[in-house]
C-alpha positions as CSV (number, residue, x, y, z in Angstrom):
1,X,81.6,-55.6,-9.5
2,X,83.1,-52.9,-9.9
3,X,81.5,-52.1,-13.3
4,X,77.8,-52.5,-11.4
5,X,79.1,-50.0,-9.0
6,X,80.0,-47.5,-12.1
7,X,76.6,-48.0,-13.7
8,X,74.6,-47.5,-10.4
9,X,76.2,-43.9,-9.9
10,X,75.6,-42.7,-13.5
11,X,71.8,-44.4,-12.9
12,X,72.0,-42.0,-9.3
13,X,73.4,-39.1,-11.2
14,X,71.1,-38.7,-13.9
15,X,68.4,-39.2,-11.5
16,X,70.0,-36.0,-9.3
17,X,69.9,-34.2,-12.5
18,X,65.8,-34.8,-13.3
19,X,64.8,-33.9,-10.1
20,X,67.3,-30.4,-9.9
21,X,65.5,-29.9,-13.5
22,X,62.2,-30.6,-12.0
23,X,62.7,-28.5,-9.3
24,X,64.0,-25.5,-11.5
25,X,61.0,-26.4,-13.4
26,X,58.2,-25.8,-10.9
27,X,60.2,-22.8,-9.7
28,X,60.2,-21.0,-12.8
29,X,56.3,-22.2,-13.3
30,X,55.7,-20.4,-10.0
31,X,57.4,-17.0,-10.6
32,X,55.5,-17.0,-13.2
33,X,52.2,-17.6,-12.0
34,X,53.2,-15.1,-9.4
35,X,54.3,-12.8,-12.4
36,X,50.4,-13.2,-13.8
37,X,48.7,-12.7,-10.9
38,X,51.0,-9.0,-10.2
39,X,50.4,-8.3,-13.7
40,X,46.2,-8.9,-13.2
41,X,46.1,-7.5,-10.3
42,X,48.0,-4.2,-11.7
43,X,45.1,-4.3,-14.4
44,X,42.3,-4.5,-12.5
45,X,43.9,-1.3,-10.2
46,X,44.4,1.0,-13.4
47,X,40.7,-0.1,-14.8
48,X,38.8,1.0,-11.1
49,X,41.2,4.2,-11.4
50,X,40.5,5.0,-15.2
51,X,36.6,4.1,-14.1
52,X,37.0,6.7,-10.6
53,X,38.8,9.6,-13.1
54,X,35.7,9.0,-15.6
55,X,33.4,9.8,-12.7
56,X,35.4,12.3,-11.6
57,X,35.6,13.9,-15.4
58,X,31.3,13.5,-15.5
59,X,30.0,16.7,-15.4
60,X,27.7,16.9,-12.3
61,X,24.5,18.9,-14.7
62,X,24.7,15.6,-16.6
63,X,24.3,13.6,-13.8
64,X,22.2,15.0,-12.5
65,X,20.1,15.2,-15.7
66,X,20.3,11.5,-15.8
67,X,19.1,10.9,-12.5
68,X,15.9,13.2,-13.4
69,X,14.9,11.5,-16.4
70,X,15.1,8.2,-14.5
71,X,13.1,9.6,-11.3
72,X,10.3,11.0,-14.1
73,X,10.6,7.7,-16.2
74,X,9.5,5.9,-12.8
75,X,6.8,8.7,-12.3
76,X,5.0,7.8,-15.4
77,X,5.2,4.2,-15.0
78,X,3.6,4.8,-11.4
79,X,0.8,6.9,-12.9
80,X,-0.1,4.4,-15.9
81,X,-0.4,1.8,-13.6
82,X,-2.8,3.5,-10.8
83,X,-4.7,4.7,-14.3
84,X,-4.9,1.5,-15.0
85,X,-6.0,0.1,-11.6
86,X,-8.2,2.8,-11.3
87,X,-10.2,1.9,-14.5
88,X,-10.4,-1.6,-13.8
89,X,-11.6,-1.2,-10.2
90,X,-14.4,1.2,-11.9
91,X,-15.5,-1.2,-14.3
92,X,-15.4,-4.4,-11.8
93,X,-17.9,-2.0,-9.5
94,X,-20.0,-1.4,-13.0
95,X,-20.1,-5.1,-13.6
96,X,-21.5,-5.8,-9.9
97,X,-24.1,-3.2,-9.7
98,X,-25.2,-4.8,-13.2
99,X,-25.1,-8.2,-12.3
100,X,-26.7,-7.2,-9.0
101,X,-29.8,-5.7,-10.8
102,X,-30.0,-8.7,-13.3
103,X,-30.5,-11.0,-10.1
104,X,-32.6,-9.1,-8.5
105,X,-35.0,-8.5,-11.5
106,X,-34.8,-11.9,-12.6
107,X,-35.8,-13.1,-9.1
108,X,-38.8,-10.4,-9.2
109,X,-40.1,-11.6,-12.7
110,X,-41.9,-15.2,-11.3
111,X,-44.0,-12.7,-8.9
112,X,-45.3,-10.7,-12.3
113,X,-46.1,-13.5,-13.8
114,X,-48.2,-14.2,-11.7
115,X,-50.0,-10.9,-11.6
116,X,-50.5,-11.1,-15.3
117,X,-52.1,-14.6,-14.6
118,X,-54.5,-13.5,-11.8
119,X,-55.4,-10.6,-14.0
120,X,-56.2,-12.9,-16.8
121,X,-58.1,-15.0,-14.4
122,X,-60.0,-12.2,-12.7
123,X,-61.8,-11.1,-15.9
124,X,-63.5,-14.6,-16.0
125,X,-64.6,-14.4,-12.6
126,X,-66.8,-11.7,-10.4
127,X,-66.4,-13.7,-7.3
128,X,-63.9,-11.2,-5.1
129,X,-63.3,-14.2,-2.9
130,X,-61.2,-16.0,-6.2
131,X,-59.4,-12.9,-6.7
132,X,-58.9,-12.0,-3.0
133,X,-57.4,-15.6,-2.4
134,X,-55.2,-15.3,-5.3
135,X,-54.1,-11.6,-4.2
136,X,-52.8,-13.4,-0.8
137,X,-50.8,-15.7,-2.5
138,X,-49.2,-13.8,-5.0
139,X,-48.4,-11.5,-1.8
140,X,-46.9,-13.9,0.5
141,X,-44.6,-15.1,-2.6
142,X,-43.3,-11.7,-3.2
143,X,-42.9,-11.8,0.5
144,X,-40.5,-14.5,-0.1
145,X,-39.1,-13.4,-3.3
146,X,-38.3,-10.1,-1.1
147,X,-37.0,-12.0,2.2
148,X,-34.6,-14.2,-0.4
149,X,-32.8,-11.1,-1.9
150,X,-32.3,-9.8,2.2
151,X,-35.1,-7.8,2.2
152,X,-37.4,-7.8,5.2
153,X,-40.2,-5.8,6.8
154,X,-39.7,-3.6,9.8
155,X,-42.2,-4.8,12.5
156,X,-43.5,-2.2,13.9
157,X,-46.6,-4.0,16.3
158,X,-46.1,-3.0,19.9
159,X,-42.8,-1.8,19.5
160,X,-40.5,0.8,21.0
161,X,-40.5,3.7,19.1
162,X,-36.7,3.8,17.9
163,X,-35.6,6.6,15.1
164,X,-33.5,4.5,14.1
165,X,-35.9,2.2,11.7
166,X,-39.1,4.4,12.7
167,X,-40.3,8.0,11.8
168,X,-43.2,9.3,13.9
169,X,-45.9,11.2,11.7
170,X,-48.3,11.5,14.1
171,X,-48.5,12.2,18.1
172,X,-51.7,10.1,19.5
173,X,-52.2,11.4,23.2
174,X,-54.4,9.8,25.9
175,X,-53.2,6.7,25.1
176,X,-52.1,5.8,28.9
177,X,-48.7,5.3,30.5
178,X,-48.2,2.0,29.1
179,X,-48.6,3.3,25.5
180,X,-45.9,6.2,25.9
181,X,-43.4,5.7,23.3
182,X,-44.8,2.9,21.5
183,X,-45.8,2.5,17.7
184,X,-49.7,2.9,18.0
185,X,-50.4,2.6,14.1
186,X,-48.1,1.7,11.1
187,X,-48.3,4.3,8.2
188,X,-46.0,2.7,6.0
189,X,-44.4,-0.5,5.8
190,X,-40.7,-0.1,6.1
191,X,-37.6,-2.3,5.0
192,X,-34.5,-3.1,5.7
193,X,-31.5,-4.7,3.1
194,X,-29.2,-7.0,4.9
195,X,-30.2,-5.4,8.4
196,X,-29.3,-2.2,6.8
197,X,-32.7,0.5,6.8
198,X,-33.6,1.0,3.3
199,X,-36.7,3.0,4.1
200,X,-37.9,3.7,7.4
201,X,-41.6,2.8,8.9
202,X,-43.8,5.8,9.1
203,X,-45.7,5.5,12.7
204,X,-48.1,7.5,14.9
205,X,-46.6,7.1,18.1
206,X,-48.5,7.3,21.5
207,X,-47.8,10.7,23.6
């Protein structure tokens, strides 16, 4: 019995000894994790202070200098690019007034055609009603060529006169009150482009 009992405290001894040596262990590991963290955090002071004394040691001129050439170097950039904008705005214009042209001609060439046709027809006829029917028709088509590119006539039959799609060429007076201001005769046909007055109706206008 006695012998179990002497066993059992060695067993209890070296077991007190382990964990004291475990304990001295993780003590030691700590100091010097505490160590490494002092020593990093010492590092990291001296590097922001060598970095402030570097700034401080920086000649202002220089700095100065620097910012300058930076500032310009963003000047030119901003200048290329509005170049750049500015040329491809000019030629996207240039391509739409083209384009614009090439529709509208191709959209007028049908009504020619049919000119040259009626011409080649009217030299096998002397009858003016032929060529006076065909005149109408190739009219009213160009009418509608015209009307399909936004182009429409300014009606001028019993209308107010208004300066802003008429211009009066003639004063007709004795007409009576109830023709005063109005569009007596139409000189010249005028038009409008998408309700905008490409060229205004020349009118005599009652006095």
């Amino acid at each position: 019995m006695a012998e179990f009992e002497d066993i059992e405290k060695k067993a209890n001894e070296e077991a007190d000894k382990e964990t004291v040596n475990s304990d001295e262990q993780t003590a030691t590991a700590e100091e010097k994790t505490e160590a490494q963290a002092g020593e990093a955090e010492e590092a990291t002071e001296k590097t922001a202070d060598a970095d402030a004394e570097e700034k401080e040691e920086q000649d202002p001129i220089e700095v100065l200098k620097a910012e300058i050439e930076q500032l310009k170097d963003k000047y030119l950039r901003s200048v290329a690019e509005f170049d750049n904008y500015r040329k491809r705005t000019l030629k996207e214009k240039s391509e739409l007034i083209l384009n614009g042209s090439v529709t509208a001609v191709k959209t007028i060439l049908p009504v020619l055609d049919d000119v040259e046709r009626a011409l080649a027809e009217g030299e096998k006829t002397d009858d003016p009603a032929v060529l006076r029917d065909g005149m109408n028709l190739i009219y009213k088509k160009f009418e509608t060529t015209l009307a399909s590119l936004g182009v429409k006539k300014i009606e001028t039959e019993g209308a107010d006169f208004n300066t802003d799609y008429h211009e009066a060429v003639a004063m007709v007076p004795g007409m009576g009150d109830d023709k005063k201001g109005k569009v007596i005769d139409c000189i010249q046909t005028g038009y409008t482009l998408n309700d905008k007055v490409i060229r205004h109706a020349r009118v005599a206008v009652g006095q």
